[in-house]
C-alpha positions as semicolon CSV with decimal commas, in nm:
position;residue;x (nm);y (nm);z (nm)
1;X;-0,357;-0,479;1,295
2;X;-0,181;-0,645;0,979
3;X;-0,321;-0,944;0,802
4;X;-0,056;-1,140;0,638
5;X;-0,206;-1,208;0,255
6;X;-0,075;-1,377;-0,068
7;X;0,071;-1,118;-0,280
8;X;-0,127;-1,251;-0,566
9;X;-0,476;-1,087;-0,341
10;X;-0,348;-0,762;-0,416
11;X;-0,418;-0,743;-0,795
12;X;-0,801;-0,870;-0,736
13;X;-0,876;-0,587;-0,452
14;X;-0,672;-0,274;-0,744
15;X;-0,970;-0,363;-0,975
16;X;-1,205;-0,208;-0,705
17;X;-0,950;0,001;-0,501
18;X;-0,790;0,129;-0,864
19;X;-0,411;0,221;-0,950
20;X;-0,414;0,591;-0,740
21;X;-0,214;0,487;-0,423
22;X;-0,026;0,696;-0,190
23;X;0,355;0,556;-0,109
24;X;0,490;0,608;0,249
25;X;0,873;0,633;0,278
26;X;1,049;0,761;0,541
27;X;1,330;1,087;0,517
28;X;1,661;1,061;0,669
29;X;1,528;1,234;0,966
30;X;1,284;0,966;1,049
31;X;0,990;1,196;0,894
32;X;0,741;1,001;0,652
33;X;0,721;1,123;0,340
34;X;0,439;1,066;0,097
35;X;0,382;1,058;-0,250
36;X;0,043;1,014;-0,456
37;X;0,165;0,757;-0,762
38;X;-0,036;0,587;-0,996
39;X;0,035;0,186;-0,915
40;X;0,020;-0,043;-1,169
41;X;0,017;-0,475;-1,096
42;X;0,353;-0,619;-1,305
43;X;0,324;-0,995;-1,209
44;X;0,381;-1,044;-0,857
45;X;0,507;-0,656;-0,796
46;X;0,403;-0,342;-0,810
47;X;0,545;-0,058;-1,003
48;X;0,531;0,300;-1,015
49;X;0,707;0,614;-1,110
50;X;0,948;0,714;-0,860
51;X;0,955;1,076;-0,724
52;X;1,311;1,201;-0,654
53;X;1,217;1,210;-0,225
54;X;1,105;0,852;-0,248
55;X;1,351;0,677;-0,465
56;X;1,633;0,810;-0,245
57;X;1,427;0,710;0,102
58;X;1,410;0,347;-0,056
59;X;1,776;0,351;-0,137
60;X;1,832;0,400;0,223
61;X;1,520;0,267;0,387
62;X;1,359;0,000;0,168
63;X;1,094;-0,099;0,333
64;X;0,758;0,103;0,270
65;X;0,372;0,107;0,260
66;X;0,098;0,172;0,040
67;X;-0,231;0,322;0,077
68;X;-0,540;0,304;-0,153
69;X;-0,806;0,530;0,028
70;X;-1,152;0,382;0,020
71;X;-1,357;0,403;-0,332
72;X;-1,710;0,474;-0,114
73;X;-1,789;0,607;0,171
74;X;-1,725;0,436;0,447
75;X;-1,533;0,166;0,292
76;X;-1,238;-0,003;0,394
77;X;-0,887;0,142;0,264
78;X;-0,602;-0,062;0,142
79;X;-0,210;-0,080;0,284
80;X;-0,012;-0,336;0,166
81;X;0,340;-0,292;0,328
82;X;0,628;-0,366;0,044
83;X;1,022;-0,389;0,008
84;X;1,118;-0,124;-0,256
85;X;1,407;-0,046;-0,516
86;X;1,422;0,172;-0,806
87;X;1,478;0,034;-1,155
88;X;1,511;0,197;-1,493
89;X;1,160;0,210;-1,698
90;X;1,040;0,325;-1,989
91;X;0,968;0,656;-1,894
92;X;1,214;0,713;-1,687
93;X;1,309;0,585;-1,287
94;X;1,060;0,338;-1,130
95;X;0,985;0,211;-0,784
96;X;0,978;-0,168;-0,803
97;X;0,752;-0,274;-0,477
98;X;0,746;-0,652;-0,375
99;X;0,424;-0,710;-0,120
100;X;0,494;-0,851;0,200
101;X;0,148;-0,803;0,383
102;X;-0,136;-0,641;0,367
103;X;-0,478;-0,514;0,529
104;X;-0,815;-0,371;0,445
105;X;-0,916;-0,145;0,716
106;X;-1,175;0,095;0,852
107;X;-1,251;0,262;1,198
108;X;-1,513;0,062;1,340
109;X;-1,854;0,243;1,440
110;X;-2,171;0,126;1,558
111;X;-2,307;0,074;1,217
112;X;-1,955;-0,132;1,180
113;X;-1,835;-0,299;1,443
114;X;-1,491;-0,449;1,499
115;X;-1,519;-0,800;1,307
116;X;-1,225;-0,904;1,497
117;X;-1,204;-0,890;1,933
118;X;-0,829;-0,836;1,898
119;X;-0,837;-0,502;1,678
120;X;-1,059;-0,187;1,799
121;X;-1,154;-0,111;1,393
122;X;-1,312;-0,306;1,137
123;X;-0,994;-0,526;0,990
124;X;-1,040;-0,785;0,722
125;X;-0,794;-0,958;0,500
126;X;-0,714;-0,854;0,163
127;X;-0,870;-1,159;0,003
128;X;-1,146;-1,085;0,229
């Protein structure tokens, strides 16, 4: 289930989630391919360095996601879906990632049940 959110949503939840994210791209042959990056909030995008797999997936295939595990056990993980390009940074190649939704998520359990009766897991949105 995806949540639409304000962009501006995502910087709030980094403070608690923190800048470790892993970026999903997908290979020519339709495989994903993912990447652990350190994200970091740059107005209303998100930038990162850009491995040499993902920054020529988002040539082809711009449109990504991003996933912040949870920071305690139990908790709800992040993924924010994004449309991508590379830029030039300081340190080299960047991925330049422009929020289009997002979700906080969790399997629900009996401790946490759904919250929602349309989604079988415990969905909230990222302003939540």
């Amino acid at each position: 289930m995806s949540i639409p959110v304000e962009p501006g949503d995502i910087g709030k939840q980094m403070e608690q989630f923190g800048n470790a994210a892993y970026v999903l791209t997908v290979r020519d042959d339709a495989t994903p391919h993912i990447a652990h990056l350190a994200m970091r909030l740059d107005g209303d995008v998100l930038r990162c360095g850009a491995s040499r797999s993902a920054a020529a997936n988002v040539a082809q295939r711009p449109t990504i996601s991003v996933l912040w595990a949870p920071f305690e056990p139990g908790g709800y993980s992040m993924i924010v879906d994004a449309v991508a390009h590379t830029v030039d940074g300081a340190d080299g190649l960047e991925l330049e990632l422009r929020p289009t939704s997002g979700v906080l998520h969790r399997p629900a359990t009996p401790a946490t049940p759904a919250t929602n009766p349309n989604c079988g897991s415990d969905c909230a949105p990222l302003s939540a």
